[in-house]
C-alpha positions as CSV (number, residue, x, y, z in Angstrom):
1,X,128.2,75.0,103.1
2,X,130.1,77.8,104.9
3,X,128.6,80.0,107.1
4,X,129.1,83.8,107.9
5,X,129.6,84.4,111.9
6,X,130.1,87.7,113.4
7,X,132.0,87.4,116.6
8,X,131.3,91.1,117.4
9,X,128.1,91.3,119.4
10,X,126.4,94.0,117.4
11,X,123.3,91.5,116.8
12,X,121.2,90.1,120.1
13,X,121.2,86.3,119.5
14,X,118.6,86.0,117.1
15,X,120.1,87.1,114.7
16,X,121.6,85.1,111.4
17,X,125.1,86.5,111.8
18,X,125.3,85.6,115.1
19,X,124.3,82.3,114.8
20,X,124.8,79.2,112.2
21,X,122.4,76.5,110.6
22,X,123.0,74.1,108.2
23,X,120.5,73.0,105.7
24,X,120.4,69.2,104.7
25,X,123.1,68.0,102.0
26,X,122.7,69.2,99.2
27,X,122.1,67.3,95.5
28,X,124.4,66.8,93.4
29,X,123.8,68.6,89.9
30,X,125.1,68.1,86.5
31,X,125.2,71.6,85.6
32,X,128.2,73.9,86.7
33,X,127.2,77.8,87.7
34,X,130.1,80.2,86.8
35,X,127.8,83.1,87.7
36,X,127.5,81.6,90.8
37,X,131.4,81.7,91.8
38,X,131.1,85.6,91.0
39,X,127.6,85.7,93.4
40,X,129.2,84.2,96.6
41,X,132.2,86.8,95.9
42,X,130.2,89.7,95.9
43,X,128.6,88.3,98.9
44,X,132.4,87.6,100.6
45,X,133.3,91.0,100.2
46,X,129.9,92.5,101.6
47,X,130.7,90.2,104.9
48,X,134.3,91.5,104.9
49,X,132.8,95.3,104.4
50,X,129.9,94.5,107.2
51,X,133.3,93.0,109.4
52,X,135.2,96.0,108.5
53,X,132.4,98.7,109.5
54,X,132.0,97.6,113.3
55,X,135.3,99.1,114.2
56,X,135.3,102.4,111.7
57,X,133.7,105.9,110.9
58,X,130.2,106.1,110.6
59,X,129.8,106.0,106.5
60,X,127.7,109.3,105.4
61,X,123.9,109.1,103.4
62,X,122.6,111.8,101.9
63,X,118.9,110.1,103.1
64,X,119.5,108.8,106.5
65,X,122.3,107.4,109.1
66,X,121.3,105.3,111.4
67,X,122.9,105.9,114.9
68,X,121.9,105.5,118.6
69,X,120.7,102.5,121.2
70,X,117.8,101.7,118.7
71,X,120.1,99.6,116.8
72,X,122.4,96.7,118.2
73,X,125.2,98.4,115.8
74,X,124.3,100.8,113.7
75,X,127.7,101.6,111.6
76,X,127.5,97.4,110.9
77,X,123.9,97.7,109.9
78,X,124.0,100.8,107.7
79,X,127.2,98.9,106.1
80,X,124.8,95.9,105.5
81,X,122.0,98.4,104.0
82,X,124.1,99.9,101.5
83,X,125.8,96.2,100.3
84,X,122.1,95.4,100.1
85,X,121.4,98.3,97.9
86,X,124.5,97.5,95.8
87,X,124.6,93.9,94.8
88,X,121.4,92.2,96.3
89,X,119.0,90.5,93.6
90,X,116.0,88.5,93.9
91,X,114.1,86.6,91.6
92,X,111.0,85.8,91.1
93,X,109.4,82.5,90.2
94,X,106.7,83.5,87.5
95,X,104.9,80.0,87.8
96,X,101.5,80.1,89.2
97,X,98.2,82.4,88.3
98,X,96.6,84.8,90.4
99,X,94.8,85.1,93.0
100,X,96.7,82.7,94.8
101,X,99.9,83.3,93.3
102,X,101.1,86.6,92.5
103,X,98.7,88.5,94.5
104,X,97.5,89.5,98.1
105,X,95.5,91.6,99.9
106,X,96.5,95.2,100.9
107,X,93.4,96.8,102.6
108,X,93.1,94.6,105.9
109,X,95.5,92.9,109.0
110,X,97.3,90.8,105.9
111,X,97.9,93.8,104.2
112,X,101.7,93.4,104.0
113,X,101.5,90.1,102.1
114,X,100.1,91.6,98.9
115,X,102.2,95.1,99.9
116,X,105.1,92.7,99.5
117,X,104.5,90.7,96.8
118,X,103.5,94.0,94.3
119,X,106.1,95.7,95.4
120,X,109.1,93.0,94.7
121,X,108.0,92.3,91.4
122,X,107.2,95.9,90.1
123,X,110.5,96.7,91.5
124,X,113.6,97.4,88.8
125,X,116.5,97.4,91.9
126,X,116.3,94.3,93.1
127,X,113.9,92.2,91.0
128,X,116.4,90.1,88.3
129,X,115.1,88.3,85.6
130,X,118.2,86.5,85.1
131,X,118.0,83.5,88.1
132,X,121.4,82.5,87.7
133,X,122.4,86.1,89.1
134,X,119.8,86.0,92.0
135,X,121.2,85.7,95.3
136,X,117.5,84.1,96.4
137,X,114.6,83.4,94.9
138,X,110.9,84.0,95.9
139,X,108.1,81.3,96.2
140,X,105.3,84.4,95.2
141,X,102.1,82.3,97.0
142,X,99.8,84.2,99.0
143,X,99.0,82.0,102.2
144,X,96.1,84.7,102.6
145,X,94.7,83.2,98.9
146,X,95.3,80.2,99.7
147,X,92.7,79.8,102.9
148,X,90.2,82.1,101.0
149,X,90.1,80.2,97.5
150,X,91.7,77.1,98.4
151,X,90.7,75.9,102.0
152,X,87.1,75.1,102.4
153,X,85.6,77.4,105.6
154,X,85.5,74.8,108.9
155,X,86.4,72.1,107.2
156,X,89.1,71.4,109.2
157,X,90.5,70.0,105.8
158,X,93.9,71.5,105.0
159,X,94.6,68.6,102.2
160,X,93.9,71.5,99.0
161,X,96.4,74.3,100.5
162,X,98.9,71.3,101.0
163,X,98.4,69.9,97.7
164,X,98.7,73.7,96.0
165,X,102.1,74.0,97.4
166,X,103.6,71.0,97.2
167,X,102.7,70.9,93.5
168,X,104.0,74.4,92.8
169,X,107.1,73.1,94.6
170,X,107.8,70.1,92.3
171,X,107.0,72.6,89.4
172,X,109.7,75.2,90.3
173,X,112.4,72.3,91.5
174,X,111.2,70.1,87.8
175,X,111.7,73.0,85.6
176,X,114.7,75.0,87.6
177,X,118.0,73.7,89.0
178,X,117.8,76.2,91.6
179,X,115.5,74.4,94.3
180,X,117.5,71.4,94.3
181,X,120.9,72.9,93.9
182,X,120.4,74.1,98.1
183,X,117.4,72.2,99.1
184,X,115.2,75.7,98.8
185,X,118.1,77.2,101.6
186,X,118.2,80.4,99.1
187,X,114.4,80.2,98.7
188,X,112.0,82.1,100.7
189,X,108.2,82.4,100.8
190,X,106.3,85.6,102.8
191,X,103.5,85.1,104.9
192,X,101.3,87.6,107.1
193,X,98.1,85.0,107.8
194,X,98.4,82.9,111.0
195,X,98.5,79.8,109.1
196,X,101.9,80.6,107.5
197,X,104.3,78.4,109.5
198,X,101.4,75.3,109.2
199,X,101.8,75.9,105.6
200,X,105.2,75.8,105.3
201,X,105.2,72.5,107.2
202,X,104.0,70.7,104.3
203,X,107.2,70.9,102.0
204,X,109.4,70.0,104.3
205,X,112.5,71.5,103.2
206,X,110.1,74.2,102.9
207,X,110.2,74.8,106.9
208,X,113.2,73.6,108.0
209,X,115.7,75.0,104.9
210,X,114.0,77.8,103.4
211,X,114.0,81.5,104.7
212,X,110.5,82.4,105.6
213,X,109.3,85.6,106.4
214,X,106.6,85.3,109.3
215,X,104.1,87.3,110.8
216,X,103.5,84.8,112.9
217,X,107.6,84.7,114.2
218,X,106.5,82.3,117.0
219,X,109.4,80.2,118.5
220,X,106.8,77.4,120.1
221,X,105.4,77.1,116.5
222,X,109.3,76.1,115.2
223,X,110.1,79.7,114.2
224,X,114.3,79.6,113.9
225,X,115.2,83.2,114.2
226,X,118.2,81.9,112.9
227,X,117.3,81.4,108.9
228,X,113.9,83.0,109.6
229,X,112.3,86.7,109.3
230,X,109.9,88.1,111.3
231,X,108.2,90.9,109.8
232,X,105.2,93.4,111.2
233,X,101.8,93.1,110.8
234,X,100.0,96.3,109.9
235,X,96.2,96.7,109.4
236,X,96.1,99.1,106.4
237,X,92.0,99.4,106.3
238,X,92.3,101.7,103.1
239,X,95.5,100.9,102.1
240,X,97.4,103.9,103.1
241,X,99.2,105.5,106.3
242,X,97.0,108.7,105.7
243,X,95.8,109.6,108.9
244,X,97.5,107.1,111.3
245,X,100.9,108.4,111.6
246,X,102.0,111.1,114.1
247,X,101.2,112.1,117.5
248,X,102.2,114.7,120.5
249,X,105.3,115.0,122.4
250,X,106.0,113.0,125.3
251,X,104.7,115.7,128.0
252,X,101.1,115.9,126.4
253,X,100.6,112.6,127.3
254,X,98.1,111.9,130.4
255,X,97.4,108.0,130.0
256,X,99.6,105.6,131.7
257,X,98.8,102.9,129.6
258,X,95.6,101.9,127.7
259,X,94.3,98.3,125.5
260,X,91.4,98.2,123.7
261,X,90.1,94.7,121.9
262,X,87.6,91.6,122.5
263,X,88.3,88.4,123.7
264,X,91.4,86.7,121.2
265,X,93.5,84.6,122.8
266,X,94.0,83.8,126.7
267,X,96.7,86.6,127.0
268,X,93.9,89.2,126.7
269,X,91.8,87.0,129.3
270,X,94.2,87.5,131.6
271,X,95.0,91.1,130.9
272,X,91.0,91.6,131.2
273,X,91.0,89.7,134.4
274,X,93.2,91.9,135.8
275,X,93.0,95.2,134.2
276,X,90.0,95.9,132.6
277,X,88.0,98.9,134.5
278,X,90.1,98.3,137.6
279,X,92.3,101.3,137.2
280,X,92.4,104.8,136.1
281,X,95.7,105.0,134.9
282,X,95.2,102.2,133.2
283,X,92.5,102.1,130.8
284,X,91.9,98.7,129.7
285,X,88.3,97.9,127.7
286,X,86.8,95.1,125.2
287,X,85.5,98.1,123.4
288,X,85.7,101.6,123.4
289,X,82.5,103.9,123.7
290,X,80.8,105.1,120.8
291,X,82.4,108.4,119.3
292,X,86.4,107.7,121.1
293,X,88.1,107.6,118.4
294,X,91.3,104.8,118.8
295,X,93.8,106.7,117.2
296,X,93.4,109.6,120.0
297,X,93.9,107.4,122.3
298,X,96.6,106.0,121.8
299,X,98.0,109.6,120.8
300,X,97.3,110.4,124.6
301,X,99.0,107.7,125.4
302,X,102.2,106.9,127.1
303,X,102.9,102.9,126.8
304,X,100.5,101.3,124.2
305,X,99.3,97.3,125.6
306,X,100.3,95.1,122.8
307,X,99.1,91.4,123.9
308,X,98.9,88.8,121.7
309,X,96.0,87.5,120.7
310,X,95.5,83.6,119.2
311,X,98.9,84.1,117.4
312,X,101.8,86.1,118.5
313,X,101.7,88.7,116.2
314,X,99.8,92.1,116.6
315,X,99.0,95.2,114.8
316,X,99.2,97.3,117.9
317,X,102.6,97.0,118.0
318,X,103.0,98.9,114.8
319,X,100.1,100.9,115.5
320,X,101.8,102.3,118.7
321,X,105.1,103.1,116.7
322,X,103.2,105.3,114.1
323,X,101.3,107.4,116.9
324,X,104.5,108.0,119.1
325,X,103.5,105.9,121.5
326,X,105.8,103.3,123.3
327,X,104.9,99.7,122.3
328,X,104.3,97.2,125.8
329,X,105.0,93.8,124.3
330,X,103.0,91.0,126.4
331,X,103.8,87.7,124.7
332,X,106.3,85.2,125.6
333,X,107.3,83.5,122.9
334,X,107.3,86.3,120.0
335,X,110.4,87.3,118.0
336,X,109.6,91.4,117.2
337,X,110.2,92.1,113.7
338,X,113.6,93.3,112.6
339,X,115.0,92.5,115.8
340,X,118.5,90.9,114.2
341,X,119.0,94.7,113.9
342,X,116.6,96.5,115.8
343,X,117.3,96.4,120.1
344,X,113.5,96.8,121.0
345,X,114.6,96.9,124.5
346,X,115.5,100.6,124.1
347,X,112.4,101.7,122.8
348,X,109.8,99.0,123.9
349,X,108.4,97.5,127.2
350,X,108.5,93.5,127.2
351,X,106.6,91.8,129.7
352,X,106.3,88.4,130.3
353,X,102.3,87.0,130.7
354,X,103.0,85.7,134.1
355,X,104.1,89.4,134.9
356,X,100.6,90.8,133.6
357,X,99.6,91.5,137.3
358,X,102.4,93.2,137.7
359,X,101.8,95.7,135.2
360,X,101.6,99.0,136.7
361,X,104.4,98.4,139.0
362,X,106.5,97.6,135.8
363,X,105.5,100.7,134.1
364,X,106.0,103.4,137.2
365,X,108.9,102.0,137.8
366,X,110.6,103.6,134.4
367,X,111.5,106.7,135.1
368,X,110.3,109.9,133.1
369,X,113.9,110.5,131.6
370,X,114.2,107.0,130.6
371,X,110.6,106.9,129.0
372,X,110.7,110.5,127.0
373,X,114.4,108.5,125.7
374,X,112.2,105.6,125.0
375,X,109.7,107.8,123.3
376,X,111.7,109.7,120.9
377,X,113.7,106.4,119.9
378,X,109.8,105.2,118.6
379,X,109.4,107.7,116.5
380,X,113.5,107.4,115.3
381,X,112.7,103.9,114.3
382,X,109.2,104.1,112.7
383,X,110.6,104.8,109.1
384,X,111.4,101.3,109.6
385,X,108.0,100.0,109.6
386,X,106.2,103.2,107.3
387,X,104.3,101.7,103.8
388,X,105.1,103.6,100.7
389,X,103.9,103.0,97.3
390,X,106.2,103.0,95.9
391,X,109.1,101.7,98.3
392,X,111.5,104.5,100.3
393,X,114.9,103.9,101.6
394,X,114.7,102.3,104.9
395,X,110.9,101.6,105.3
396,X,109.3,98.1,105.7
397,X,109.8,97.1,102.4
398,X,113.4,97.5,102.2
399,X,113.8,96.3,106.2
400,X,112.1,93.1,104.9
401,X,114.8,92.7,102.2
402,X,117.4,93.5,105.0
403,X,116.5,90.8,107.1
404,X,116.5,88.4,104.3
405,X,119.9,89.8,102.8
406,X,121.2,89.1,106.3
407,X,120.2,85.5,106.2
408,X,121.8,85.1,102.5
409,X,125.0,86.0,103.5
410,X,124.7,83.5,106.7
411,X,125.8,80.7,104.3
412,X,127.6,80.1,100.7
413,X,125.5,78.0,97.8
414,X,128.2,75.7,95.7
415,X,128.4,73.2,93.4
416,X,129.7,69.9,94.4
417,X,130.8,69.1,91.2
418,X,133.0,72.0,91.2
């Protein structure tokens, strides 16, 4: 295997082309891939052309150029972008019948697994039908299915969802040469449910070679920002953004800060321990009072409270990007999606759990330059996490594809017959 390493620091150190992995050895195969020799070249030159960007001009889009402290390097990642658009293909395993395989919700908190999956394979640009030009290959299982038609409710019994994948697995790998040829390295599978990373766990090249795209981008759970995605979860409850986007300036904002949600998790204990009723400018509630609409308030507010709740992830993250409002990450063990690209320090608050006490001391202590900056870089950035049907340059759909682009060209697929 050889790996792709950017010595220029325009990633933070999550990301792939900062960093190296190796995937187990590989198995030998019979069969030699000629395509495959013109693959990896294409994918040479996009490394030399991402290499090459760092240093010049910033290359001109008639949609969108991406540019300020949002991004760790913009000029390398629009460079990336556009080889993406170019040369990147992806193909689909057809194996499997819905609902579990092909399928996914796209109405509720999962919404982006089925979002995903329709969207790849109705897609003409980077869908191939031809595996031997694919630069990876998607595992099309929805782990949302899988616990509603597969697992049976409390019974603690997770032997059907294993069973389900690892036989799908031994299909693909029995009928293709692809699985085998990298030990599922250029495979990846796309999760949104909690129990992504637990399913994953029982193929076990399956966690610790493939790419998989996680909600749930927990490091204490064995997330590897290295050869893993972490992608947003976004509660679509009719399936659209109608509605939920937009909100007012930075000066028409009275509310410090403000959280609204049960009990989930013993981060929001301890923010409701501390927080809840206790402070004006800080309006902190299990539930809001009948006719207060959620959207509002978060419109008239300045830093949105995004604690996780059981698992890291959390659709107020995303919901605080679409309303303008500037997301408070309270979590410590949670990769933010995109972040190989994205530097959620400049338009973010991350606080630590221990530091929940601490909150409002953290938050006056920005100053009101520094947060209208932080504010307008939120609403910069949240084409990157908008859902359209179908896809737009630079929304979610096509960050996801970045992120796993990214983690393609981290390392070379061979023959070791050749």
């Amino acid at each position: 295997m050889e790996v792709f390493n950017i010595s220029k620091p325009w990633l933070n150190n999550t990301d792939p082309l900062n960093e190296t992995y190796v995937p187990s050895p590989r198995i030998k195969q019979q069969r030699k891939f000629n395509i495959l020799d013109r693959t990896e070249a294409g994918l040479l030159q996009a490394r030399i052309a991402i290499r090459e960007a760092i240093n010049s001009s910033q290359t001109q889009d008639s949609d969108y150029v991406p540019i300020g402290p949002m991004y760790w390097n913009a000029k390398a990642f629009h460079r990336s972008y556009l080889e993406m658009e170019k040369q990147f293909r992806v193909f689909v395993y057809e194996e499997g019948e819905p609902p579990v395989f092909h399928n996914g919700p796209c109405k509720d908190i999962y919404s982006m697994e089925g979002n995903f999956i329709h969207a790849i394979e109705m897609n003409d640009q980077f869908r191939t039908k031809d595996p031997q030009k694919a630069h990876v290959f998607f595992l099309p299982f929805s782990v949302v299915m899988l616990v509603h038609y597969v697992y049976i409710r409390d019974s603690h019994d997770y032997g059907p969802i294993r069973k389900t994948v690892t036989d799908y697995i031994d299909v693909i790998s029995g009928k293709y040469p692809y699985w085998n040829r990298s030990l599922g390295a250029d495979h990846f599978m796309l999760a949104c449910h909690d129990w992504g990373p637990d399913t994953s766990s029982f193929v076990p090249y399956l966690q610790k070679n493939s790419i998989r795209v996680l909600c749930n981008a927990n490091t204490s759970e064995k997330f590897n920002p290295r050869k893993d995605v972490s992608f947003p979860e976004i509660n679509l409850k009719t399936g659209l953004m109608k509605g939920i986007l937009g909100g007012p300036s930075a000066s028409k904002r009275s509310l410090l800060a403000f959280f609204a949600g049960g009990l989930h998790g013993y981060i929001r204990g301890i923010l409701l321990e501390h927080w809840e009723n206790k402070d004006q400018d800080i309006m902190v509630q299990k539930y809001l009072p009948k006719g207060v609409s959620y959207y509002e308030m978060l419109r008239k507010t300045k830093y949105c409270l995004c604690p996780s709740g059981y698992e890291v992830a959390s659709p107020r993250v995303v919901e605080a990007i679409y309303t303008g409002c500037v997301p408070v990450l309270i979590s410590d063990h949670y990769v933010p999606p995109f972040s190989g690209v994205l530097n959620w320090k400049a338009f973010s608050v991350q606080v630590s759990v221990e530091d929940i006490p601490k909150l409002k001391d953290i938050l006056t202590r920005i100053s009101p330059s520094q947060y209208i900056r932080m504010q307008r870089r939120v609403g910069q950035v949240r084409r990157h996490f908008e859902v359209h049907s179908p896809p737009k340059r630079y929304d979610v759909f096509h960050m996801i594809l970045h992120s796993i682009w990214l983690r393609r060209l981290n390392f070379k697929v061979h023959d070791d017959d050749q």
